[in-house]
C-alpha positions as CSV (number, residue, x, y, z in Angstrom):
1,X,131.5,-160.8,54.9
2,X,132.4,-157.1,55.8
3,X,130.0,-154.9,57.5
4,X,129.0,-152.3,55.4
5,X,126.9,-149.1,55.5
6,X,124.5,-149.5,53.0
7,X,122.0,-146.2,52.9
8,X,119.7,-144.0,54.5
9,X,116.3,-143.3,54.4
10,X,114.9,-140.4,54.1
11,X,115.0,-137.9,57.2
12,X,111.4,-136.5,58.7
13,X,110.4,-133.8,61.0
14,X,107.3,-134.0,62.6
15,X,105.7,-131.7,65.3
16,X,103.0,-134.7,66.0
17,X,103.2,-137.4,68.4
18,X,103.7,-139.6,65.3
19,X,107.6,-139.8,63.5
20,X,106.6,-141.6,60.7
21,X,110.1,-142.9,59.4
22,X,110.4,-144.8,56.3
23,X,113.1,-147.5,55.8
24,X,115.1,-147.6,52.3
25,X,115.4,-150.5,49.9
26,X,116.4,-153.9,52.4
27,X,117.4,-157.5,52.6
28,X,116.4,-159.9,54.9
29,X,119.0,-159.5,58.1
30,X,120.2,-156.0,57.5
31,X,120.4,-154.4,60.7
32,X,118.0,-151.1,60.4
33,X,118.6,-148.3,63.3
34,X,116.7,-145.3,63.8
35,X,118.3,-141.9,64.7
36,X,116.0,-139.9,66.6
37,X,116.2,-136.5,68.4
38,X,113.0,-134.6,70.5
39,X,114.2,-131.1,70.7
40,X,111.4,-130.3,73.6
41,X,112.7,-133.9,75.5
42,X,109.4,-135.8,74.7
43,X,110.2,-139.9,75.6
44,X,111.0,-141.9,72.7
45,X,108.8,-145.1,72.1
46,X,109.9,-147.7,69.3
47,X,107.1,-149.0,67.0
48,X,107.0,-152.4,68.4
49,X,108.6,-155.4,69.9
50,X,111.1,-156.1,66.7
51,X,113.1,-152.7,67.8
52,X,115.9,-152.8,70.8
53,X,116.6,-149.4,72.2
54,X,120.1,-148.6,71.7
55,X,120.5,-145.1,74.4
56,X,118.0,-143.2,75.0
57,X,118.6,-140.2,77.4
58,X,117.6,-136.1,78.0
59,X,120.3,-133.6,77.1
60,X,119.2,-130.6,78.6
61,X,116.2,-130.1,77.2
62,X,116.6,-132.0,74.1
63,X,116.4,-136.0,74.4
64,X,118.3,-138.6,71.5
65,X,117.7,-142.0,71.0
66,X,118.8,-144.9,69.4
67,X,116.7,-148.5,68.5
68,X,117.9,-151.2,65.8
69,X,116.1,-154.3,64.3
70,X,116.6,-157.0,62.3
71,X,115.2,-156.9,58.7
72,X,112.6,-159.7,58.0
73,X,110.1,-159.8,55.1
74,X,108.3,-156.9,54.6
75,X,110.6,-154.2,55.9
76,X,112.0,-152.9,52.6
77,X,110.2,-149.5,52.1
78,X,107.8,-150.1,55.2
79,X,106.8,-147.2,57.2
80,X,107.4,-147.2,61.0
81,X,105.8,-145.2,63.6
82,X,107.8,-143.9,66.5
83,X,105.7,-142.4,69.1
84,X,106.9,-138.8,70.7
85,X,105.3,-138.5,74.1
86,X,103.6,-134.8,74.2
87,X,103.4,-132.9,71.0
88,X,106.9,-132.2,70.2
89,X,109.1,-131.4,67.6
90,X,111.0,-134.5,66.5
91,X,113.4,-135.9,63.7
92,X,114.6,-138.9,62.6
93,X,115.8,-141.2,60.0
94,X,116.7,-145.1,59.7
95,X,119.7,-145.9,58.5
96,X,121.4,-149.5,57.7
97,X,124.1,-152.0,57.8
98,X,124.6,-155.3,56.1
99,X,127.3,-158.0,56.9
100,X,126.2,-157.7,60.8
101,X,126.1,-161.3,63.0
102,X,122.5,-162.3,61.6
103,X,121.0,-164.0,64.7
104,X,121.1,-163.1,68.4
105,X,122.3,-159.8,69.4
106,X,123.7,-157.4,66.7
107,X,124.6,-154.6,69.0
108,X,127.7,-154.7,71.7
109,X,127.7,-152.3,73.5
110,X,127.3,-148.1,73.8
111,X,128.3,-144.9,74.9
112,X,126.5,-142.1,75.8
113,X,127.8,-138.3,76.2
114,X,125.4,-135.5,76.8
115,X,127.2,-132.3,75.9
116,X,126.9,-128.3,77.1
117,X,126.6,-125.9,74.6
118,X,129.7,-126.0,72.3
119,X,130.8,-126.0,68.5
120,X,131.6,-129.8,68.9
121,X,130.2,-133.1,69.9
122,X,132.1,-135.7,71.8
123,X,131.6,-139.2,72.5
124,X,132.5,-141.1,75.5
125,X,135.2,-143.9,75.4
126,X,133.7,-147.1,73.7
127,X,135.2,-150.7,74.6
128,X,133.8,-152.5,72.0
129,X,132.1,-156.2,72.5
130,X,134.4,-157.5,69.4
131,X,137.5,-157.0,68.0
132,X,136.1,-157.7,64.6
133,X,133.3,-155.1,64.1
134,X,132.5,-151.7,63.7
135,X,131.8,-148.7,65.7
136,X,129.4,-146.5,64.8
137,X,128.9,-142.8,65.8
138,X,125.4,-140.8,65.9
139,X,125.6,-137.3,66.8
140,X,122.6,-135.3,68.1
141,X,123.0,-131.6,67.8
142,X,119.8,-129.3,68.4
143,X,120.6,-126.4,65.9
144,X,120.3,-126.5,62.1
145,X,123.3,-124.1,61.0
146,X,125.5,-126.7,60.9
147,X,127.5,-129.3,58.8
148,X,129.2,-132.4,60.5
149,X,133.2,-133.2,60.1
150,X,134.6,-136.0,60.4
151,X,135.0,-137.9,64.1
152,X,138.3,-137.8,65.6
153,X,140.6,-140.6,66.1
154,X,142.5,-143.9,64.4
155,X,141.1,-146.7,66.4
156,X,138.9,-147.3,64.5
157,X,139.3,-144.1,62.2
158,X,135.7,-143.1,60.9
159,X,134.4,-142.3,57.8
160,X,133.5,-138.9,56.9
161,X,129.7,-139.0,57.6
162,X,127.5,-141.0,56.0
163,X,124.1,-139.1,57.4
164,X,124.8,-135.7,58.1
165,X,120.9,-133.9,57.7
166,X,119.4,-130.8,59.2
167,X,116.1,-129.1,59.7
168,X,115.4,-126.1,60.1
169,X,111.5,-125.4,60.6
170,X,109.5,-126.1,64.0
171,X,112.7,-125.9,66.0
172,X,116.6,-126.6,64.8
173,X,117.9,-129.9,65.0
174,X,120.8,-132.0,63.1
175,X,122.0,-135.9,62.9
176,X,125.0,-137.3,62.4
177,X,125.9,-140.9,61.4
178,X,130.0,-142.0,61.1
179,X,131.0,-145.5,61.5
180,X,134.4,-147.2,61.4
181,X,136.2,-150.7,61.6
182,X,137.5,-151.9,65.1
183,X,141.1,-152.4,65.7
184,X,140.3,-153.7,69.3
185,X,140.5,-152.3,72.4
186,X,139.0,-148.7,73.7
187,X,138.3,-146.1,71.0
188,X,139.3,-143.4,73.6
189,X,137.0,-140.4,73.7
190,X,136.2,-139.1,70.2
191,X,135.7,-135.4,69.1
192,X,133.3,-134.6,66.0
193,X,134.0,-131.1,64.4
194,X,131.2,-129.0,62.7
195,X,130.8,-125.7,61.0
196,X,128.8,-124.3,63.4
197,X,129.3,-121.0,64.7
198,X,126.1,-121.2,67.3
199,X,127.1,-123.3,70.4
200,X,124.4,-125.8,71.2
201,X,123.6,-128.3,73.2
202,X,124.5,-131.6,71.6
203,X,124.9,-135.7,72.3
204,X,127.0,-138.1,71.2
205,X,126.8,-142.0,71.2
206,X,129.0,-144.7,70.4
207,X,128.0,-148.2,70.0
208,X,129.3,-151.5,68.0
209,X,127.8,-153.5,65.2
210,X,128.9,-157.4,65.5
211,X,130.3,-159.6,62.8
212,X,129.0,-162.6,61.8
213,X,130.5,-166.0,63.7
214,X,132.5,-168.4,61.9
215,X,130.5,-170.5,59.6
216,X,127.2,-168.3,60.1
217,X,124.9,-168.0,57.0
218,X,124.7,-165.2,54.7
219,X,122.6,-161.8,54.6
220,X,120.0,-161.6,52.3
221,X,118.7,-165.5,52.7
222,X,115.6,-166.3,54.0
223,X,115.8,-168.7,56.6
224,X,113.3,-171.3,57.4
225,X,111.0,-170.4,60.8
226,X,113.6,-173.3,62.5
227,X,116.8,-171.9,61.6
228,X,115.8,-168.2,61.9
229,X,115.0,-168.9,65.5
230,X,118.9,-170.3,66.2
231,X,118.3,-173.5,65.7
232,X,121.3,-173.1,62.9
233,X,124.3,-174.4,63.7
């Protein structure tokens, strides 16, 4: 099965401790990540024990993060509370994959780049954990007046964006969301252009989605407790 991008939820702004983010319609074993940015740098904690923190780092004075999960029973439409230390301005939204390996680890690895004040984000070099999957791109940009192009490159070449969402009350902030299929090897460092003509400061992460392993089971089913805990062969 191909990974795929399937859809985004809806993005929210929130100048509360509480980024309430709510997921889109899911199957069991999509892979859900959230795309978060604090434009005053306020630490980033994941609902519960379900999410995996992808990056999570300051860029001066702004901070982005990154969590996934993997859908179970009850997630479709759910609401998820991400906690903003301090009262903050914050922004997120959850975005998701299907297709991804659907037990065990279903991210690789990850880049992080934290950027000066410029017109573009770039993203570090990314040596994916397998030749078979897909790299995805989040950019973190802390002005509104802004509208994402497409990231640079052919290994893999990416998508024009499939999240590209601003806000513009409270303080500025846009994300970004590109993903595109693995050749193998290093992507190389990766340049994403945007309209804007007000440098800011901006991040930019890379990171892989796996593909399922030979003879794994398919998204959507619901497992028995057994085989949902690897028991499957």
């Amino acid at each position: 099965m191909t990974i795929t991008f399937v859809a985004a939820g809806s993005a929210v702004q929130t100048s509360t401790t509480t980024l309430a983010l709510v997921a889109p319609t899911l199957l069991v074993d999509d892979i859900l990540i959230a795309q978060i940015i604090s434009i005053n740098n306020g630490a980033i904690t994941a609902p519960d024990a379900t999410w995996t923190e992808i990056q999570q780092a300051n860029f001066t004075g702004s901070r982005a993060a990154l969590f996934w999960k993997r859908v179970i029973t009850g997630d479709s439409g759910a609401t998820f509370n991400f906690t903003v230390a301090g009262t903050t301005t914050s922004y997120g939204i959850l975005t998701h994959y299907r297709g991804v390996r659907y037990h065990g680890p279903a991210i690789g690895t990850s880049t992080l780049s934290a950027n000066a004040s410029a017109d573009n984000v770039t993203y570090a070099t990314l040596t994916p954990h397998s030749n078979g999957g897909v790299v995805v791109a989040c950019g973190f940009y802390a002005e509104d007046a802004t509208t994402a192009g497409t990231v640079s490159g052919t290994n893999p070449t990416f998508n024009a964006p499939s999240v590209d969402v601003e806000q513009a009350t409270l303080e500025n902030a846009s994300l970004f969301q590109s993903y595109g299929y693995s050749l193998g090897g290093a992507t190389g460092a990766v340049t994403q252009s945007t309209t804007s003509t007000i440098d800011a400061v901006s991040a930019g992460v890379l990171f892989d989605l796996l593909p399922p392993i030979a003879g794994g089971g398919g998204s959507g089913v619901i497992y028995p407790p057994r085989e949902r805990n690897g028991d499957r062969n």
